[in-house]
PyMOL commands that place a pseudoatom at each C-alpha (Angstrom):
pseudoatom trace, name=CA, resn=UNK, resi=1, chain=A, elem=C, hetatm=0, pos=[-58.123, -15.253, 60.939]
pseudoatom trace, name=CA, resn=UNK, resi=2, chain=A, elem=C, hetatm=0, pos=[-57.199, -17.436, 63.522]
pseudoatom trace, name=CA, resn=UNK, resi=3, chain=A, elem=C, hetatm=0, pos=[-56.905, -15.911, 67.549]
pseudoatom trace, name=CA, resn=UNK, resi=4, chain=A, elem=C, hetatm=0, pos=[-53.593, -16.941, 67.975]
pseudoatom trace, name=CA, resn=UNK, resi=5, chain=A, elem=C, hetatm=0, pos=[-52.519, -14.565, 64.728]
pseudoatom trace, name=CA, resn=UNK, resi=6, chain=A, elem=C, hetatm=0, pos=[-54.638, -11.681, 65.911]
pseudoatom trace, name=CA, resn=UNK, resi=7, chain=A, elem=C, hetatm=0, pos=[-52.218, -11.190, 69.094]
pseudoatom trace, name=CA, resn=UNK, resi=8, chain=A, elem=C, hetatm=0, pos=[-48.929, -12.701, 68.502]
pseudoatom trace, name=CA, resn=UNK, resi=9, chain=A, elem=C, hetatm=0, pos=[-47.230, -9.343, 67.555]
pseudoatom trace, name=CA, resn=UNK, resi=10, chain=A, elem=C, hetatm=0, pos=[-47.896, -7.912, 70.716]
pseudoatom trace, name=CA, resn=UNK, resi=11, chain=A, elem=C, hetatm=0, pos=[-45.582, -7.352, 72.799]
pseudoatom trace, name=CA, resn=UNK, resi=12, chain=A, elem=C, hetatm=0, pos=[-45.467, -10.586, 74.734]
pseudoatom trace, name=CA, resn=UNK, resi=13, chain=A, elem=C, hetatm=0, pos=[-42.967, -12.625, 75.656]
pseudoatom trace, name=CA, resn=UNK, resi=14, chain=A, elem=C, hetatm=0, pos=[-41.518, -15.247, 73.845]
pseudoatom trace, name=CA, resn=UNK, resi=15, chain=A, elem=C, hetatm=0, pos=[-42.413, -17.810, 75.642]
pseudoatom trace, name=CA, resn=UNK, resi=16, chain=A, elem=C, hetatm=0, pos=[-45.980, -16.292, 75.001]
pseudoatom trace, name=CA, resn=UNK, resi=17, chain=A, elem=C, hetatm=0, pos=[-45.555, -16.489, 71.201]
pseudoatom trace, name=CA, resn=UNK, resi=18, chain=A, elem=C, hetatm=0, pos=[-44.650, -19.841, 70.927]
pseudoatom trace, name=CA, resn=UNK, resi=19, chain=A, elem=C, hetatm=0, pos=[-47.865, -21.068, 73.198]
pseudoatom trace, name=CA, resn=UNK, resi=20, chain=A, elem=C, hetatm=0, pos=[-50.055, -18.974, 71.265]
pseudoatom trace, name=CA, resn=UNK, resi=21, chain=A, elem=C, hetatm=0, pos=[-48.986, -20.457, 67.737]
pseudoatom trace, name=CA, resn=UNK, resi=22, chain=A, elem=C, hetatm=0, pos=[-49.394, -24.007, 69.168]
pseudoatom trace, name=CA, resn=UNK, resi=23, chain=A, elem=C, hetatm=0, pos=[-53.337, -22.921, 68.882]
pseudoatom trace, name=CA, resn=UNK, resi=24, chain=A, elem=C, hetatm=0, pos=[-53.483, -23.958, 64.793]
pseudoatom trace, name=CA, resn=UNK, resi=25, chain=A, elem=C, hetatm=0, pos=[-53.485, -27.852, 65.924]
pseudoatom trace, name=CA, resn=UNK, resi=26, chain=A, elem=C, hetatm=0, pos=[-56.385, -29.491, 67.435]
pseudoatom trace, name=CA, resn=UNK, resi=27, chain=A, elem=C, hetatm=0, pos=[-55.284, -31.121, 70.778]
pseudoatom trace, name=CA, resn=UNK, resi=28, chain=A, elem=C, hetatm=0, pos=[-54.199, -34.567, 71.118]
pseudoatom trace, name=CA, resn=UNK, resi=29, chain=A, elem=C, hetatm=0, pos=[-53.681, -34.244, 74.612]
pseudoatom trace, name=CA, resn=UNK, resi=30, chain=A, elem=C, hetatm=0, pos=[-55.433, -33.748, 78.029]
pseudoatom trace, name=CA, resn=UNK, resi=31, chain=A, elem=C, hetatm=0, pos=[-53.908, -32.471, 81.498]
pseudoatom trace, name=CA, resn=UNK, resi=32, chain=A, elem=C, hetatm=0, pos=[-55.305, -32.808, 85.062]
pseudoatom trace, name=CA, resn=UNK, resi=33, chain=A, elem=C, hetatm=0, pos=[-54.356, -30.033, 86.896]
pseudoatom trace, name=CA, resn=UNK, resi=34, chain=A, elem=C, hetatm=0, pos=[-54.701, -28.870, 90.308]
pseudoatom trace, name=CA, resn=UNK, resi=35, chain=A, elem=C, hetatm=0, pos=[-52.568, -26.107, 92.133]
pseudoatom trace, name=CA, resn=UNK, resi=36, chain=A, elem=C, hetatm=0, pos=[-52.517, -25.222, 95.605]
pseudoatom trace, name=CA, resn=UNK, resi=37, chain=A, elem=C, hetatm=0, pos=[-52.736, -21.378, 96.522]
pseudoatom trace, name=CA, resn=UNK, resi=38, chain=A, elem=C, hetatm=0, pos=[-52.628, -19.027, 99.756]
pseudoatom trace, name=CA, resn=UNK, resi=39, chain=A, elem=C, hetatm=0, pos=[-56.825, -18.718, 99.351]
pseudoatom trace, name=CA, resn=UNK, resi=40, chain=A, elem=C, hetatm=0, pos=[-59.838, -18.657, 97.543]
pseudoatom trace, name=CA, resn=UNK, resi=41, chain=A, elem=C, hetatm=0, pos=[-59.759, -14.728, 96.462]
pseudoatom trace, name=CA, resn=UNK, resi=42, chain=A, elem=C, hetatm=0, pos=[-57.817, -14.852, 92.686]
pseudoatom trace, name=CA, resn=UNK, resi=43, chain=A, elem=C, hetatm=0, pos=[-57.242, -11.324, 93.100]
pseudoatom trace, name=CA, resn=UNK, resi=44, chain=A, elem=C, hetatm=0, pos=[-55.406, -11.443, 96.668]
pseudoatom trace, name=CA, resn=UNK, resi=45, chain=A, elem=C, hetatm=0, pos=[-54.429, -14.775, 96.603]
pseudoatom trace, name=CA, resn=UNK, resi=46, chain=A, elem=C, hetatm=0, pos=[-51.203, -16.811, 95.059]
pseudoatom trace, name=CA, resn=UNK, resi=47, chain=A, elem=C, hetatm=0, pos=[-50.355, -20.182, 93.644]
pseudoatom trace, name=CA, resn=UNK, resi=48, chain=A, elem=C, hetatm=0, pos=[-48.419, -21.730, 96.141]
pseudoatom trace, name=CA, resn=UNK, resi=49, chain=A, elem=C, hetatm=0, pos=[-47.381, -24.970, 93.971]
pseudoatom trace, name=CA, resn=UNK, resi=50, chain=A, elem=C, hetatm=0, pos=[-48.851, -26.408, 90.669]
pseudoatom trace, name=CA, resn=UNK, resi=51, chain=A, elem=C, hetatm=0, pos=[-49.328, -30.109, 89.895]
pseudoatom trace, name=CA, resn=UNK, resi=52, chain=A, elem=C, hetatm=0, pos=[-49.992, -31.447, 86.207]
pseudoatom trace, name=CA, resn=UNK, resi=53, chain=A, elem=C, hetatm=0, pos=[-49.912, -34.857, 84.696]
pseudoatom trace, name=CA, resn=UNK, resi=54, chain=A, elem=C, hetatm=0, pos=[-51.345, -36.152, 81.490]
pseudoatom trace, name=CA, resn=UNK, resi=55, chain=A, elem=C, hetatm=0, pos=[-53.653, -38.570, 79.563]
pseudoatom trace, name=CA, resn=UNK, resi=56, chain=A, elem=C, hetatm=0, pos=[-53.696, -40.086, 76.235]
pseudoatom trace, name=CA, resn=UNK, resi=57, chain=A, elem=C, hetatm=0, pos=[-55.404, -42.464, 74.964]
pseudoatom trace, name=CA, resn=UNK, resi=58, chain=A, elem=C, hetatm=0, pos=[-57.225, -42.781, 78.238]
pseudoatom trace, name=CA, resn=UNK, resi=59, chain=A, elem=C, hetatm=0, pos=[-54.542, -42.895, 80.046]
pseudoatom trace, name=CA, resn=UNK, resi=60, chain=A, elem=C, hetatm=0, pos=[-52.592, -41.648, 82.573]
pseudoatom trace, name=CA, resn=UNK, resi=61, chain=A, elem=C, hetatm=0, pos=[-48.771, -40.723, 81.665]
pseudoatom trace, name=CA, resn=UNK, resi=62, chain=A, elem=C, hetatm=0, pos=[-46.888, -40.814, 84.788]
pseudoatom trace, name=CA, resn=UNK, resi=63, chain=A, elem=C, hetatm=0, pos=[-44.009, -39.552, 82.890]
pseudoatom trace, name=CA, resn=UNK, resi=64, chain=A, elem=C, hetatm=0, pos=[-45.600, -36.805, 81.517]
pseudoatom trace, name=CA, resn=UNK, resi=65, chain=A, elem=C, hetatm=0, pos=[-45.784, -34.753, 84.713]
pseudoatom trace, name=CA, resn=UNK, resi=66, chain=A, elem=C, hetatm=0, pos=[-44.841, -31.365, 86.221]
pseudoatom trace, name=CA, resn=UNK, resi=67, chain=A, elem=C, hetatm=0, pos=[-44.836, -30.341, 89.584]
pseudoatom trace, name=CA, resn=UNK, resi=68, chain=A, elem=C, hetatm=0, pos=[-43.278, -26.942, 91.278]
pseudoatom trace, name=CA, resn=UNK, resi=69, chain=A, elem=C, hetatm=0, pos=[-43.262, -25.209, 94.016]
pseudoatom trace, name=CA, resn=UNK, resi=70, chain=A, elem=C, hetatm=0, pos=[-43.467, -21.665, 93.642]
pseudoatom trace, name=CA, resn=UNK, resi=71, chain=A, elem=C, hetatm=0, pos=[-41.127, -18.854, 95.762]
pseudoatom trace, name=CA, resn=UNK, resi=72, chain=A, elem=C, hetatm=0, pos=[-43.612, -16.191, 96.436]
pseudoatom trace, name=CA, resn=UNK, resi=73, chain=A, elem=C, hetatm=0, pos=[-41.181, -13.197, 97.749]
pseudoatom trace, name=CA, resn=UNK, resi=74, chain=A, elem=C, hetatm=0, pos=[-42.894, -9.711, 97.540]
pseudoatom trace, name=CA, resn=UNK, resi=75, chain=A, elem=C, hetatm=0, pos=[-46.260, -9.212, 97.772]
pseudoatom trace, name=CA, resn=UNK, resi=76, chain=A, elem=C, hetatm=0, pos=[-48.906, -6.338, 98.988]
pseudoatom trace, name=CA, resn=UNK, resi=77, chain=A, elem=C, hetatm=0, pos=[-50.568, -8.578, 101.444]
pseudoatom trace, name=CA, resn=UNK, resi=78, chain=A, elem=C, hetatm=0, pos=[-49.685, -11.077, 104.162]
pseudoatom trace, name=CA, resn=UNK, resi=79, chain=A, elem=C, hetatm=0, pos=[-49.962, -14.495, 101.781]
pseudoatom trace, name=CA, resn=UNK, resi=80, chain=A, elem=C, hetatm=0, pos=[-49.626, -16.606, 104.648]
pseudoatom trace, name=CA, resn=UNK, resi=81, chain=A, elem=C, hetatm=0, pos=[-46.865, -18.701, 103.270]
pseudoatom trace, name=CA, resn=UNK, resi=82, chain=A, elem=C, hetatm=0, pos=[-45.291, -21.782, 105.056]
pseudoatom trace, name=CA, resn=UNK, resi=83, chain=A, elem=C, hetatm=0, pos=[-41.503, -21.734, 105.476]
pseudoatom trace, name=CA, resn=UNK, resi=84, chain=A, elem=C, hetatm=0, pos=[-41.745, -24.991, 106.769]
pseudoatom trace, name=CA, resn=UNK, resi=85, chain=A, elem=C, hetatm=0, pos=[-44.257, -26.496, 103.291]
pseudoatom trace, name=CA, resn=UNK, resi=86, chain=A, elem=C, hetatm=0, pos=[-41.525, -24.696, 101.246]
pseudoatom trace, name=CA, resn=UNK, resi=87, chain=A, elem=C, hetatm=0, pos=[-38.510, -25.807, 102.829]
pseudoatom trace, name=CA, resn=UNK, resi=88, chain=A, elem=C, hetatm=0, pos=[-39.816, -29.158, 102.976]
pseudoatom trace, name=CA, resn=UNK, resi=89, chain=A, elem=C, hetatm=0, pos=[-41.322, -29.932, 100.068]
pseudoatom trace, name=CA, resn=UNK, resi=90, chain=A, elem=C, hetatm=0, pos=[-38.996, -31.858, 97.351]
pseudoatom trace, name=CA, resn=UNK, resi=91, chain=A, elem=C, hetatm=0, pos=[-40.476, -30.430, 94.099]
pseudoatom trace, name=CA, resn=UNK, resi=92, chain=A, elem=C, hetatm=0, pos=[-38.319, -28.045, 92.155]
pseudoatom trace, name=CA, resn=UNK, resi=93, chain=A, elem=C, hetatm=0, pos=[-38.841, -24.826, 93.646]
pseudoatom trace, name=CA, resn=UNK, resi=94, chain=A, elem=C, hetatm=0, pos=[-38.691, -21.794, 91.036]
pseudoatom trace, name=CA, resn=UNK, resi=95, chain=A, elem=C, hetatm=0, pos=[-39.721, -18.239, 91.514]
pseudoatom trace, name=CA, resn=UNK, resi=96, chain=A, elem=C, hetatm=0, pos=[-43.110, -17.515, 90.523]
pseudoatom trace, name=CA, resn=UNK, resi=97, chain=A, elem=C, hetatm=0, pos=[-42.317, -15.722, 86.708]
pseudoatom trace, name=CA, resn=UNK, resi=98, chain=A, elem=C, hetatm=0, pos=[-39.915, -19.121, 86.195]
pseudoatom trace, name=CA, resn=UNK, resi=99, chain=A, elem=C, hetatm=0, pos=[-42.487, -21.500, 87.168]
pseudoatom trace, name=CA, resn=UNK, resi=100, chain=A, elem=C, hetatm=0, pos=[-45.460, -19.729, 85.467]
pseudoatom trace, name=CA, resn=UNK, resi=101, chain=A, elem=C, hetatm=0, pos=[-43.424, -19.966, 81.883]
pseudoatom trace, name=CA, resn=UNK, resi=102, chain=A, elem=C, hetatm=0, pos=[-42.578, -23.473, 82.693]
pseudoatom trace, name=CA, resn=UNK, resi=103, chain=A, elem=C, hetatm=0, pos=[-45.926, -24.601, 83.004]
pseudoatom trace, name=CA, resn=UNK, resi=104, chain=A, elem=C, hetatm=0, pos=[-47.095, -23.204, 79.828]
pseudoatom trace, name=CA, resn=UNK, resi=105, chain=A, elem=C, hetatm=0, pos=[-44.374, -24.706, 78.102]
pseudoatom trace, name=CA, resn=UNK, resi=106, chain=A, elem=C, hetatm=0, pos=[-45.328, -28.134, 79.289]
pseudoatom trace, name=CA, resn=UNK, resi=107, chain=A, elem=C, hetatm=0, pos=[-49.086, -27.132, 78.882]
pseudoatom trace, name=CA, resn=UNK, resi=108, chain=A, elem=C, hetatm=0, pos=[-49.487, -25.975, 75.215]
pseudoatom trace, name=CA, resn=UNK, resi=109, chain=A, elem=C, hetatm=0, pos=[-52.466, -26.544, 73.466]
pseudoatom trace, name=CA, resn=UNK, resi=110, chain=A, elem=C, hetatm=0, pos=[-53.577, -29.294, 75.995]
pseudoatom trace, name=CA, resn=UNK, resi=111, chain=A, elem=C, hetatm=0, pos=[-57.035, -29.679, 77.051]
pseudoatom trace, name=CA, resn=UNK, resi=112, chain=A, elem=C, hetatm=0, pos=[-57.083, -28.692, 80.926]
pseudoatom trace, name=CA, resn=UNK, resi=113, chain=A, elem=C, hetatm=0, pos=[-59.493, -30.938, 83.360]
pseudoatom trace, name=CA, resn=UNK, resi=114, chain=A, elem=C, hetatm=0, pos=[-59.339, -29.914, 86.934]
pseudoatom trace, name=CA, resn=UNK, resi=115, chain=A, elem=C, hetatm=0, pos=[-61.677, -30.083, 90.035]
pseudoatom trace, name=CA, resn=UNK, resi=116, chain=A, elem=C, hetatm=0, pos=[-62.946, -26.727, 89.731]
pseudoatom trace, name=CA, resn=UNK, resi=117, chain=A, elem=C, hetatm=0, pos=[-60.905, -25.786, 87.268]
pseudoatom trace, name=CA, resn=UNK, resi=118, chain=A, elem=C, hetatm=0, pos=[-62.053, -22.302, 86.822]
pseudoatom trace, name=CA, resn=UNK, resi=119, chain=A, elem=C, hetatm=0, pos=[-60.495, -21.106, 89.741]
pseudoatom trace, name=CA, resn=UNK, resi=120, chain=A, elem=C, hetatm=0, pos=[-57.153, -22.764, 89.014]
pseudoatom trace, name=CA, resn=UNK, resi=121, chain=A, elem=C, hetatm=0, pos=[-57.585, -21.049, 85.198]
pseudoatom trace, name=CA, resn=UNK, resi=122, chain=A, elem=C, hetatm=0, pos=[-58.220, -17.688, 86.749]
pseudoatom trace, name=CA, resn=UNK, resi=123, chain=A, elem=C, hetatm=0, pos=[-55.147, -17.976, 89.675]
pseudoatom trace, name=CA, resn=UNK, resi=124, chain=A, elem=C, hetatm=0, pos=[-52.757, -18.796, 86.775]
pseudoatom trace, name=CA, resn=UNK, resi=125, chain=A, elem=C, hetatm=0, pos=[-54.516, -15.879, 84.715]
pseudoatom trace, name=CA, resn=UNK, resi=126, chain=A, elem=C, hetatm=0, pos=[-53.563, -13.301, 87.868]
pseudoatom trace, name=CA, resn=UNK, resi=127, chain=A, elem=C, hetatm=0, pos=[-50.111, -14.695, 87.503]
pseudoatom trace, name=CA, resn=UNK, resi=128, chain=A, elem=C, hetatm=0, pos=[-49.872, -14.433, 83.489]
pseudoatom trace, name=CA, resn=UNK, resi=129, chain=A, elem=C, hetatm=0, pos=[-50.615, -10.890, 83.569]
pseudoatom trace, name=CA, resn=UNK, resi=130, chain=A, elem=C, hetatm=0, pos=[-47.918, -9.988, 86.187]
pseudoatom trace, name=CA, resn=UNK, resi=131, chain=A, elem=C, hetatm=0, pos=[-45.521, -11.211, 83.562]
pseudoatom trace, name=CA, resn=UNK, resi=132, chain=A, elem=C, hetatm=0, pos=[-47.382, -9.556, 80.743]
pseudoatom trace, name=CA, resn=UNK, resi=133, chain=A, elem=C, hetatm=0, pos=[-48.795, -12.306, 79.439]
pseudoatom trace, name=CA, resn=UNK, resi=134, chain=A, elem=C, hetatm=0, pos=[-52.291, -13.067, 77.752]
pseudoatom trace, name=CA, resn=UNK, resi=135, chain=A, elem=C, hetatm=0, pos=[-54.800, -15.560, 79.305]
pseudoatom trace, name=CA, resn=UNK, resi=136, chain=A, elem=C, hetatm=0, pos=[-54.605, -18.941, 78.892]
pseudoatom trace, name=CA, resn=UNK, resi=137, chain=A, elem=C, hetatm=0, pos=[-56.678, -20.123, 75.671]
pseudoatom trace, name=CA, resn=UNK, resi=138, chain=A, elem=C, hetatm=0, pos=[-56.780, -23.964, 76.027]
pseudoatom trace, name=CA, resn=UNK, resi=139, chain=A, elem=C, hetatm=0, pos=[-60.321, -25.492, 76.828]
pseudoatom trace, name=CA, resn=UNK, resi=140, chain=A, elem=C, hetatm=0, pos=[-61.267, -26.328, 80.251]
pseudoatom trace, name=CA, resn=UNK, resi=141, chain=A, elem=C, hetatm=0, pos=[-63.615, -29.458, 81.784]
pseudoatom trace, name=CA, resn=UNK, resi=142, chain=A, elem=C, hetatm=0, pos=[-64.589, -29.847, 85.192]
pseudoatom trace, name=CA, resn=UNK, resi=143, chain=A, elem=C, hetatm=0, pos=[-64.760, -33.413, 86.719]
pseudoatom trace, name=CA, resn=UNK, resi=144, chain=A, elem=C, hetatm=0, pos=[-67.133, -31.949, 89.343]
pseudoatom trace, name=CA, resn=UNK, resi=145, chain=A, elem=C, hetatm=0, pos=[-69.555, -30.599, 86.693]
pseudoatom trace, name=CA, resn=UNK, resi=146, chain=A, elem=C, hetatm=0, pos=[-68.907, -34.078, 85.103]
pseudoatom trace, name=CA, resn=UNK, resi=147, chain=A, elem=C, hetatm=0, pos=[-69.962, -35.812, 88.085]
pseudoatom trace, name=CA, resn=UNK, resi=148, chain=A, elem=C, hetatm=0, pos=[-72.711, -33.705, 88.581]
pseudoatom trace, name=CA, resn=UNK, resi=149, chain=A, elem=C, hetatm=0, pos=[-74.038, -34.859, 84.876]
pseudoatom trace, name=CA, resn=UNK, resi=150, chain=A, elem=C, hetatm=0, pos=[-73.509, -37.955, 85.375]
pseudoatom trace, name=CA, resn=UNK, resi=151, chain=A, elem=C, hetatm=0, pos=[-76.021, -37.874, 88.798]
pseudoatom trace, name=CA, resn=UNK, resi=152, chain=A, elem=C, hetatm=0, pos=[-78.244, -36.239, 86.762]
pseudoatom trace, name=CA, resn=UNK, resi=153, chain=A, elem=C, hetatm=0, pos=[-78.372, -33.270, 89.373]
pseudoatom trace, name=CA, resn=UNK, resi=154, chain=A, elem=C, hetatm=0, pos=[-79.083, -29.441, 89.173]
pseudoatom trace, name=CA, resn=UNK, resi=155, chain=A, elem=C, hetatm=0, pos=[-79.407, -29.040, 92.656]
pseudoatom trace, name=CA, resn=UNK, resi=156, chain=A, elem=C, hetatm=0, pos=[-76.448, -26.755, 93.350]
pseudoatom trace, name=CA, resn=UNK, resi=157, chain=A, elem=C, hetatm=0, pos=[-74.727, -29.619, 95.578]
pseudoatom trace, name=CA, resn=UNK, resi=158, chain=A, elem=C, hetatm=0, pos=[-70.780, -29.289, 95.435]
pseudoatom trace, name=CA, resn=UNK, resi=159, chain=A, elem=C, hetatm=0, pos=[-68.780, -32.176, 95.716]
pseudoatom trace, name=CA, resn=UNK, resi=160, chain=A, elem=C, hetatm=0, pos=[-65.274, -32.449, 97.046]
pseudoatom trace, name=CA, resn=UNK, resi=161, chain=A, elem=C, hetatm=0, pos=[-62.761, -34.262, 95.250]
pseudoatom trace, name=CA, resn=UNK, resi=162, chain=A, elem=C, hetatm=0, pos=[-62.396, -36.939, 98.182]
pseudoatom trace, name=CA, resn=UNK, resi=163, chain=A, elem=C, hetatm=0, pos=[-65.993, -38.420, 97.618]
pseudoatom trace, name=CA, resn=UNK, resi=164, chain=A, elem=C, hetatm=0, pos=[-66.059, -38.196, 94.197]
pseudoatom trace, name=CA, resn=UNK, resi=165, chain=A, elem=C, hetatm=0, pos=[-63.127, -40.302, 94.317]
pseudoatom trace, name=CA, resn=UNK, resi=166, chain=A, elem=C, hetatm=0, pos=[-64.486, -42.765, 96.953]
pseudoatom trace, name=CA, resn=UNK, resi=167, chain=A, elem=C, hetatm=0, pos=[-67.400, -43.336, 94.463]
pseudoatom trace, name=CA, resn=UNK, resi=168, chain=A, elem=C, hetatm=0, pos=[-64.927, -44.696, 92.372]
pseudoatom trace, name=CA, resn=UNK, resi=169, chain=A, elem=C, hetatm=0, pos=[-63.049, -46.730, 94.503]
pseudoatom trace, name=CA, resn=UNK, resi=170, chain=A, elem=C, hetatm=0, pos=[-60.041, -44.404, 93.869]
pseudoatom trace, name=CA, resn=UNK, resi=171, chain=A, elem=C, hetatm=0, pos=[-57.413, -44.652, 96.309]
pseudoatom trace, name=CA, resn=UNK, resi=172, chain=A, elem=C, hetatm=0, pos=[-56.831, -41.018, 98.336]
pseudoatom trace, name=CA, resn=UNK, resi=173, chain=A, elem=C, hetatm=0, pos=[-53.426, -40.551, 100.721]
pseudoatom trace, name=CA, resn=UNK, resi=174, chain=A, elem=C, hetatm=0, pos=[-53.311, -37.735, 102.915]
pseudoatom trace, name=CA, resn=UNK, resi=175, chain=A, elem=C, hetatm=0, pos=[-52.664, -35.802, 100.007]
pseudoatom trace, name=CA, resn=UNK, resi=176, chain=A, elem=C, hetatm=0, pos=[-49.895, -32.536, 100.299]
pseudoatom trace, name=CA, resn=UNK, resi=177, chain=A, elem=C, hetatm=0, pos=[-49.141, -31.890, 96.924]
pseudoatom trace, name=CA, resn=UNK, resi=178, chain=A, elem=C, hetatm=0, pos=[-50.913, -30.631, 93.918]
pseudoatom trace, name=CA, resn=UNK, resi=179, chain=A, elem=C, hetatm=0, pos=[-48.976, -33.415, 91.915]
pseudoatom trace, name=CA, resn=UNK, resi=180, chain=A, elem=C, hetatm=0, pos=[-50.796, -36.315, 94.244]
pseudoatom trace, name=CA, resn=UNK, resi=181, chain=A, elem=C, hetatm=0, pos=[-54.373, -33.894, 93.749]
pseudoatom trace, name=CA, resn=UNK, resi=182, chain=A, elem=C, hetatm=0, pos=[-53.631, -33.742, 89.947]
pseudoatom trace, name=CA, resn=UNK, resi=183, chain=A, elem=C, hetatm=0, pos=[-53.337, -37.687, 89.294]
pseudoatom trace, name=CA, resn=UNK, resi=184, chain=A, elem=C, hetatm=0, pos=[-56.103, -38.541, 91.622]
pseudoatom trace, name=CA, resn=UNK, resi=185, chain=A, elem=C, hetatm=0, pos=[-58.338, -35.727, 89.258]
pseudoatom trace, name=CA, resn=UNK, resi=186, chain=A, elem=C, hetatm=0, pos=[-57.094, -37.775, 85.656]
pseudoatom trace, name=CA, resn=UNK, resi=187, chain=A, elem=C, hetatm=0, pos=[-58.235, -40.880, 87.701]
pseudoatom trace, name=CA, resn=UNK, resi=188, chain=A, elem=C, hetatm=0, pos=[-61.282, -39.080, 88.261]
pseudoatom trace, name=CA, resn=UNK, resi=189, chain=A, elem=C, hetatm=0, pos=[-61.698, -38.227, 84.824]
pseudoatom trace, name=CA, resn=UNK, resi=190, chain=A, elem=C, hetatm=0, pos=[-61.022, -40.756, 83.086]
pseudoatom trace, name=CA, resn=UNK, resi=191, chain=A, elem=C, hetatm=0, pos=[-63.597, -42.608, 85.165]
pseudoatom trace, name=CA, resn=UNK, resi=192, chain=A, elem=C, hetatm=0, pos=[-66.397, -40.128, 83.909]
pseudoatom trace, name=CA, resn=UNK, resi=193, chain=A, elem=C, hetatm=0, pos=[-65.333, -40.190, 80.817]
pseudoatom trace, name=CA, resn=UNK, resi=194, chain=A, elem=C, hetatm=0, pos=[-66.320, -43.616, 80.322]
pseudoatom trace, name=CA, resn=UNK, resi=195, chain=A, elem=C, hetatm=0, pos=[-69.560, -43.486, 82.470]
pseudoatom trace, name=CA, resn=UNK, resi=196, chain=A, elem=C, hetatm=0, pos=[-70.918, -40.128, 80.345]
pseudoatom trace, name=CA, resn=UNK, resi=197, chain=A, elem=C, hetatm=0, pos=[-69.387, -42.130, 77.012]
pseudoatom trace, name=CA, resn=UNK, resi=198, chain=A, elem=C, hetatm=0, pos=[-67.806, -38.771, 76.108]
pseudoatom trace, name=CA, resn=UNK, resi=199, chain=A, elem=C, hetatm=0, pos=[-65.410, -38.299, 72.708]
pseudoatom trace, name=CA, resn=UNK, resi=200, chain=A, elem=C, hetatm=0, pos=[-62.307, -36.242, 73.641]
for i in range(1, 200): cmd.bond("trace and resi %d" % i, "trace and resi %d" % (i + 1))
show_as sticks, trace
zoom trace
């Protein structure tokens, strides 16, 4: 029995459902992701904004975006939000239940690549389960751990999204937003993708 069919009649939301039965298809399509939060700690910490835009094909669909800023209101700990990021920012701004079920609308079965994308999968886990959700089930690649193949390196050596980039001649602004962070990552990927002759 497939995973998906084993937990869609709990007592999820609907939203939840309809992800979940997207799972019978094998993915046509990949999305960078990166999201911005108050810290490192997934447990403590909140998304602050998320940025997504995806490939097929190998390539980049400008159109295909999202981008949000999330409205963080009550929480047990001093999250250290700007005022000034949120009242300046011009990405739809949505509280953070909205935004979470947005996303995973425009996510569904997707294959996610990030720049440690583990961290982003477990910050948008936190945030799935304070709407009673499940955790996410799409598959997850790395462009660091990419790049890190590609080297040919097991020493341990992290490498930050700006010089990965700069190894590929990718342009880098002074990037603000995880929308500008997401693109440069599918840049990134795609890159990789064609140096490590990978099929996805």
């Amino acid at each position: 029995m497939l995973d998906w069919l084993k937990n869609i009649n709990k007592d999820y939301p609907d939203f939840w459902r309809a992800y979940l039965s997207k799972f019978d298809e094998k993915p046509t399509r990949i999305v960078a992701l990166s999201t911005k939060t108050t810290g490192t700690d997934y447990k403590k910490d909140v998304i602050v904004s998320i940025g997504a835009v995806a490939i097929e094909s190998d390539q980049v669909l400008i159109g295909d975006n999202f981008e949000v800023v999330l409205l963080q209101y009550v929480f047990n700990h001093d999250n250290g939000l700007s005022n000034e990021f949120i009242v300046e920012s011009q990405s739809p701004k949505l509280v953070e239940p909205q935004a979470i079920q947005q996303f995973i609308e425009y996510l569904e079965n997707a294959t996610l690549v990030g720049h440690r994308v583990d961290f982003d999968v477990e910050m948008l886990n936190e945030a799935l389960d304070r709407i009673h959700a499940g955790r996410l089930k799409n598959e997850a690649l790395d462009v660091e751990v990419m790049y890190r193949k590609w080297k040919d390196l097991n020493d341990g050596r992290h490498f930050g999204l700006d010089d990965m980039c700069a190894e590929f001649k990718i342009p880098v602004s002074d990037r603000v937003s995880a929308a500008e962070d997401a693109y440069a990552v599918a840049l990134l990927f795609l890159k990789l993708k064609s140096r490590l002759q990978l099929k996805i």
